[in-house]
C-alpha positions, 0 to 999 in steps of 0.5 A, a space after each residue: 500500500 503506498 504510504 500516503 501523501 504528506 500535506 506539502 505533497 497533497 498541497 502541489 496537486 492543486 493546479 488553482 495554486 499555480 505551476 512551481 516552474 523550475 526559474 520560477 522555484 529557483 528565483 524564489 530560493 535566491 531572492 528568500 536568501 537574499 532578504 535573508 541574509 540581509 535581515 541577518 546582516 542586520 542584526 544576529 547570525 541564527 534566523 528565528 521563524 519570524 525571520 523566515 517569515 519576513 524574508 518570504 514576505 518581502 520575497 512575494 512583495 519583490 513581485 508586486 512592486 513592478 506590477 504596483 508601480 506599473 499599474 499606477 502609471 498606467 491610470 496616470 497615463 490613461 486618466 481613467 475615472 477613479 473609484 474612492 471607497 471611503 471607510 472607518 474599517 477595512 478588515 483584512 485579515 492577513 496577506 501572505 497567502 492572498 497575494 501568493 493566490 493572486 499572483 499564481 505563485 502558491 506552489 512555486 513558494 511551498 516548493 522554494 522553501 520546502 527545498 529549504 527546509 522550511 514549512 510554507 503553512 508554519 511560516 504563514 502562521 507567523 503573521 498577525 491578521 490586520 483586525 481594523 474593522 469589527 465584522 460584516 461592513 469591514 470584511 466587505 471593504 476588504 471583499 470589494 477591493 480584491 473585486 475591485 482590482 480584480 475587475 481593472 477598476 482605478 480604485 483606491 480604498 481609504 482609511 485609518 491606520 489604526 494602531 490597535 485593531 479590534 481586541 484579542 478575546 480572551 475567556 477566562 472562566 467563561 468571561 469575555 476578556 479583551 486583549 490590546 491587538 498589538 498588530 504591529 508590533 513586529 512590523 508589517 512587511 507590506 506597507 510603505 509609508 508616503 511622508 512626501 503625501 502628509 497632510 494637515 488636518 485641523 480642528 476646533 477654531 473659529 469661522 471668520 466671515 471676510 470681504 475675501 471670503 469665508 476664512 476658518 482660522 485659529 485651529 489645531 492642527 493634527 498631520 495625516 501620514 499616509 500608508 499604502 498596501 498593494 492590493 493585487 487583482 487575480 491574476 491580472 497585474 493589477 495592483 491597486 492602492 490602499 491607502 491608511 492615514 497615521 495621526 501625527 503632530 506637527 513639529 511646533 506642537 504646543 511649542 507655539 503656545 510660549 508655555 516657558 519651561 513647558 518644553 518637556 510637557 508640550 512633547 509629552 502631550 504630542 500624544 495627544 494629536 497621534 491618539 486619533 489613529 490609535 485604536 479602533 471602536 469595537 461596537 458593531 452595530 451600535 452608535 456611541 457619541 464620543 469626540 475622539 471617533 468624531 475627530 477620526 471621522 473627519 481625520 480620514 475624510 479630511 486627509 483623503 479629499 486633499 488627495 483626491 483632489 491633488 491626483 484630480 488637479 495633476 494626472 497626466 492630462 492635468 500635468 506639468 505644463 497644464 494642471 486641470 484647475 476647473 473642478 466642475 469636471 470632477 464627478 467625471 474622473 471621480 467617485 466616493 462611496 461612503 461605506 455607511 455614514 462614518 464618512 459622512 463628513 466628506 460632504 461638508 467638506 467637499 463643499 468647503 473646499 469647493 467654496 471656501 478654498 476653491 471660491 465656487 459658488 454654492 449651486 456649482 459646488 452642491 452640484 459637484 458634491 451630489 454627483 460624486 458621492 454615493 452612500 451605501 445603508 448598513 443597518 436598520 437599527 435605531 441605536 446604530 444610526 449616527 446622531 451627533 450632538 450639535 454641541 459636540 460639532 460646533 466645537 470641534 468643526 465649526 465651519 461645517 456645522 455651518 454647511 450643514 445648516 445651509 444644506 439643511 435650509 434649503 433641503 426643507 425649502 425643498 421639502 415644503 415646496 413638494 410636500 406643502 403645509 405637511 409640518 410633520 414630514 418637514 420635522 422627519 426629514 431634517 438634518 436637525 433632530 429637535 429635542 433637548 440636545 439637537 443632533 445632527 441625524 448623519 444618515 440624512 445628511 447622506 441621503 441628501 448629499 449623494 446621487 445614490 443612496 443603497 441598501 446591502 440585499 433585496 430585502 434590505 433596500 426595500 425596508 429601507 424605502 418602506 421605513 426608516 428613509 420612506 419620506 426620503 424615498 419619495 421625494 427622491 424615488 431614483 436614489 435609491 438602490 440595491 446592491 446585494 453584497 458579495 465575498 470574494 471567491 479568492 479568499 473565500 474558496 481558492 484560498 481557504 478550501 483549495 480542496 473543493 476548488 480543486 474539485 470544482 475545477 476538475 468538473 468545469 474548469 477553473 475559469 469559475 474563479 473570476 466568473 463564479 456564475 459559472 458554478 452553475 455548471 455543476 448541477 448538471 453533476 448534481 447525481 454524479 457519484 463521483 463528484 458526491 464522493 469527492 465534495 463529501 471527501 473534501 469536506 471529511 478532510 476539513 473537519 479533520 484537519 478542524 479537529 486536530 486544530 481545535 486539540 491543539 489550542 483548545 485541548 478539546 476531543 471531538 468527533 469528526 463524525 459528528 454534525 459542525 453546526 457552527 455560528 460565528 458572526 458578533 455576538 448581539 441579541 438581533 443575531 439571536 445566539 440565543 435561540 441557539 442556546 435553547 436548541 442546545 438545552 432542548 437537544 440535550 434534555 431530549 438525549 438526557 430522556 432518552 439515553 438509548 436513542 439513535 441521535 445525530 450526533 453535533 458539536 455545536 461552535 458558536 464564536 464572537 466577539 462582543 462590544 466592551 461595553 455590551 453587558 448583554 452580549 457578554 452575559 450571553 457568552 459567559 452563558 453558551 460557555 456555562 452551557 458547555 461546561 455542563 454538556 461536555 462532561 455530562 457522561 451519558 451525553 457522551 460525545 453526541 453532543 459538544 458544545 464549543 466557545 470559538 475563542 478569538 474568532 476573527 478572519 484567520 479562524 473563519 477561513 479554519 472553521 467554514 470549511 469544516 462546517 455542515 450546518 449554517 446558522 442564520 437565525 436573526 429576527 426578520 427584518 434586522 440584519 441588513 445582508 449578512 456575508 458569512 452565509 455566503 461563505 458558509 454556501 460557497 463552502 459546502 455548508 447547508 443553511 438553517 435560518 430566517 428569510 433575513 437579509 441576503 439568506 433570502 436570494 440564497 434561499 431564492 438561488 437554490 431553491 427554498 427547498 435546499 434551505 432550511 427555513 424556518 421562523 416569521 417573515 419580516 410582515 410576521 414581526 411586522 404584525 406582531 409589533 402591531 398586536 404585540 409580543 407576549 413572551 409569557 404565553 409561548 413560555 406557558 404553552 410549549 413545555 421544552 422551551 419552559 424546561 430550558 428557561 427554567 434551567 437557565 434560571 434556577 441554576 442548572 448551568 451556573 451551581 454556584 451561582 443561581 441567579 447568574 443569568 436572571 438578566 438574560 431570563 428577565 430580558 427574554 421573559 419580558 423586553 425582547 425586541 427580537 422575540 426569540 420564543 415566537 420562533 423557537 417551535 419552529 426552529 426545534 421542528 427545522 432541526 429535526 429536520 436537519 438531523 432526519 437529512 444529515 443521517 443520510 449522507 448523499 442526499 445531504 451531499 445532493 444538497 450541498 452540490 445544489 448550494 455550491 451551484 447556486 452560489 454564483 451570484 454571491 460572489 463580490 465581483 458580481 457586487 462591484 460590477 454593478 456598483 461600477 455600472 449603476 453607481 459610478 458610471 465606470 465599465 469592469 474589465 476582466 482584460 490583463 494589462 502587461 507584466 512589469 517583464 513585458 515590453 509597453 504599448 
């Protein structure tokens, strides 16, 4: 019998990665020793796997530079309109593996240092993921700029180049702990900082008004330090630009204020100034009014407008002996997309440059602003709308609140031209929400200040027009959008799953990676046996490989065999982690029943970060953990069932984990999450999906057919009509005996011996205000995942119904998303075309 392949033979089997060419092998082992020795040069003579780490790095880099380089001449040359995603996070996960994909060198690598003696996978395992987002809208940044290189758009993603990133979770006897992200404490080999681009940025100070114009004079400034990361399309030599702001102060900070003997002070308090890129806020979903977010909102829109408008003023047709100076031509060359309303500010502020700086006058430069910017609609929820108090505003943004309130008066005079006499549209639709502390609503600003306004999935996009911006929506019909939001298959499938993207390759080529609509090439395979035997193989094998990554960091045994019914995503009661609790309790109180049943066994994995300041959320982690600590020593239970907290779960674990997983929980209350991606991911993966016709799940459910979901639970019209009639928890408690035995476990102590009255915050939340009536789908749910037990019990047809998934999971992919932004957003034409490799001669 042939002794079986090792993992770095399995790995030079998969043609996706790319041919290990002899040159090719050969250049990579030379440039690898040459950083090498230069690091070593530097600094000690025995290389640590850091070490090795960095020079693979800076090897793959070496072959972006020419591409970089060469790409940015050719917009320059070309003058192409220019896409610019404005946004407070881009959550992008780490980059070795991703470029290597991207630039066909994978096997090429694995063989140049495996001649080396070195691990490919170890190595990658050394660097830190870039964690400067929270969830959905920050991976959907990272998403839409692979997509948007991949498609030859000139795009440019802006940011913040935060210091610490989303925390490191720790859980400690069950508590969610946070950890400082210290991503850079070691460095990072792929940016490159641009002083010769910083910029000042000002702050507080007054508003003059002078015969020469409007002057905002007296301010603090704070300097803007560029950084850019290549961003490479697949396989198409393209490199676009990230690029992330740096706060710094300038050099005479606080020295201006003649503070004698001050000196050592005044540099001390520099830290001030550099304090505004120094760390992410970690809520997702949730709206907290504090000026140091404010000051970062407008630092990133600040610093990136004086860039667009100096790559506007002098690219090549604007050059040298003519700079283009009139900016009434900028919607043409230029499109900002404000990716939810934590950028709003640029509109304002594109409209003091284009007055006070630019001396346009104000219908000229309204009119710039309205066709340039574009605002994308995250969320529905009222606590994560931006409401910033005027008070907080005037003082650090003078000038602006001023804008703001020109922008206003005539938006009403608008309204009441169209709506006259109708005082409450008038009150609904203003920039200014009256009260005791005026605030600015920023979503409405947005809505008003853009040509486009556009929700993340169907159904979304429809609440959106039905709901909150209904006023809006019909004044101005032709605004609003849709566009269902995507994942990269690069990342998502290539990346992640080689072995499935193999598989698929094998049947229809591997074409579908840039035009994933051709997956629906494979249902025609759909009774194929040998394509059942292989999905189902790759899928075996990712759960080992799961398995064995979960004995090592979390000393956890569990079995293979056993259903991955996993739910990963923020911890927040909407996502309703919480009705998977009680599945967990009804599943083990039947088994504890009836022992001696043929139950499909599961081990269930719920991972998530919560808020800090969440005290809800953090008590349903401490629960799931408490649920574990039961079930998982729970003898007769045995290892049917095992329940696991994903410590830490950020995008190097959801690239582990979805792979392996069987089950895809999508269990939000109707109507309350906006799109979701992770189902997308779960799909394109092999997973089959149990949840609500909520955001995207819906033209999941549409793609593939509702009978290869498993849907369960009311519909956004349901919810609707029981916040009419009202929801009364105490009434299904009283009828359903499964769900009052688990409450009344929860409550009396059965998970928390020590402490009964641990969870009585959660017990009194779902008895008595829950905005998200986890016990009006309950029933439902238990009833959906019998279901799901009764089919997994019977392997092909499970199979079946994956292989119908993945075949319908072509519209899902990001690609499909920017094209339609580029086409109906930013008036720009996606290209698939390669341009020259840096070795090749130019036009």
């Amino acid at each position: 019998m042939a002794k079986p392949l090792t993992d770095q033979e399995k790995r030079k089997q998969i043609s996706v990665r790319g041919l290990a060419g002899v040159e090719n092998v050969t250049d990579i082992k030379s440039n690898f020793n040459r950083h090498l020795h230069y690091t070593l040069v530097k600094d000690r003579n025995v290389a640590t796997k850091r070490d090795y780490y960095f020079a693979l790095a800076n090897t793959v880099r070496d072959h972006l530079v020419g591409r970089w380089i060469r790409t940015q001449q050719h917009y320059y040359e070309k003058d192409p309109k220019r896409v610019y995603y404005l946004s407070l996070e881009f959550y992008m996960g780490r980059t070795l593996q991703n470029t290597m994909v991207n630039l066909a060198l994978e096997n090429a690598c694995d063989e140049a240092t495996y001649q080396l003696g070195l691990d490919m996978e170890e190595l990658q395992d050394i660097e830190e993921d870039a964690g400067l987002g929270n969830g959905g809208l920050g991976r959907l940044a990272a998403c839409f700029l692979d997509s948007m290189a991949s498609l030859g758009l000139a795009a440019y993603g802006y940011g913040i180049r935060y210091e610490f990133g989303i925390f490191n979770q720790k859980i400690v006897d069950g508590w969610q702990v946070e950890e400082a992200d210290d991503w850079l404490r070691y460095g990072n080999p792929w940016e490159k900082a641009r002083p010769e681009y910083m910029r000042p940025v000002h702050y507080y100070g007054r508003v003059e008004h002078t015969p020469g114009g409007v002057k905002w004079v007296d301010t603090q400034v704070v300097l803007a330090l560029p950084y850019d990361t290549p961003v490479p399309g697949y396989r198409n030599n393209v490199v676009n630009t990230m690029r992330l702001w740096s706060a710094k102060a300038p050099c005479d900070f606080n020295l201006k204020d003649f503070n004698v003997g001050g000196y050592i002070q005044a540099v001390l308090d520099r830290n001030l100034a550099e304090n505004i890129s120094r760390v992410l806020y970690p809520n997702d979903n949730f709206f907290e009014g504090k000026e140091l977010r404010l000051k970062q909102e407008y630092f990133v829109v600040a610093a990136t407008l004086q860039d667009i408008i100096r790559r506007f003023k002098s690219s090549k047709f604007g050059s040298t002996e003519f700079v283009r100076m009139d900016l009434s031509t900028l919607p043409d060359k230029v499109a900002i997309q404000l990716n939810d309303t934590h950028p709003a500010l640029a509109i304002p502020e594109l409209m003091r440059i284009l007055m006070d700086l630019e001396e346009l006058p104000w219908e000229k430069a309204w009119d710039i602003v309205v066709r340039t910017c574009a605002y994308t609609n995250h969320t529905v929820l009222p606590e994560a709308l931006e409401r910033w108090p005027i008070d907080l505003f005037q003082n650090l943004l003078p000038r602006h609140l001023d804008i703001v309130y020109e922008i206003n008066r005539r938006h009403l005079e608008r309204v009441a031209q169209q709506f006259p006499g109708d005082e409450g549209r008038l009150r609904r639709m203003s920039l200014i929400e009256e009260g005791d502390h005026k605030k600015i609503n920023m979503a409405h600003l947005c809505i008003v200040g853009s040509h486009a306004v556009n929700g993340v999935a169907r159904i979304h996009s429809e609440i959106i027009k039905d709901t909150v911006f209904k006023d809006f929506y019909e004044m101005d019909p032709e605004k609003f959008q849709n566009k269902t939001n995507g994942i990269t298959p690069r990342r998502w499938l290539v990346m992640s799953n080689p072995g499935l993207a193999e598989v698929i390759a094998e049947r229809i080529g591997d074409d579908y990676i840039r035009d994933l609509d051709q997956l629906k090439n494979l249902l025609e395979f759909v009774d194929d046996d040998s394509l059942i035997r292989d999905v189902a193989k790759v899928k075996q094998e990712n759960k080992m490989k799961f398995s064995a990554y979960l004995e090592e960091h979390y000393k956890v045994k569990i079995n293979p065999e056993s259903m991955f019914d996993v739910q990963v995503k923020r911890i927040h009661e909407y996502k309703r982690q919480l009705l998977n609790c009680l599945h967990i309790i009804t599943f083990y109180n039947r088994i504890k029943k009836q022992p001696n049943k043929a139950w499909t066994p599961r081990t269930i994995m719920i991972g998530g970060k919560a808020a800090p300041g969440y005290h809800t959320a953090k008590m349903i982690i401490k629960l799931i953990t408490a649920i574990g600590d039961i079930v998982n020593h729970d003898a007769v239970v045995g290892d049917r069932l095992k329940v696991i907290f994903l410590e830490n779960y950020k995008v190097t674990l959801a690239e582990k984990i979805i792979p392996a997983s069987d089950l895809s929980e999508q269990i939000s209350t109707a109507g309350t999450e906006a799109s979701g991606t992770g189902n997308m991911k779960f799909m394109l993966n092999g997973a089959l999906t149990i949840g609500t016709m909520d955001g995207a799940n819906v033209e999941m459910a549409e793609e593939a057919g509702e009978e290869n979901l498993f849907i369960f639970g009311m519909r956004v019209d349901d919810v609707k009509a029981m916040d009419q009639t009202g929801y009364d928890a105490k009434s299904y408690y009283d009828r359903i005996p499964e769900l009052k035995q688990a409450m009344d476990q929860i409550s009396g102590g059965f998970f928390s011996p020590g402490q009964p009255d641990l969870f009585k915050d959660i017990v009194n939340m779902l008895m008595n205000h829950d905005r998200f009536k986890v016990f009006a789908d309950y029933e439902e749910y238990i009833k959906c995942q019998d279901k799901v037990s009764a089919l997994y019990k019977d392997p092909k047809e499970w199979t079946k119904m994956v292989i119908r998934n993945i075949g319908s999971s072509g519209k899902f992919s990001s690609d499909r998303t920017i094209a339609q932004y580029a086409r109906e957003i930013w008036g720009m034409e996606p290209s698939l075309e390669k341009i020259p490799a840096p070795d090749d001669p130019r036009d």
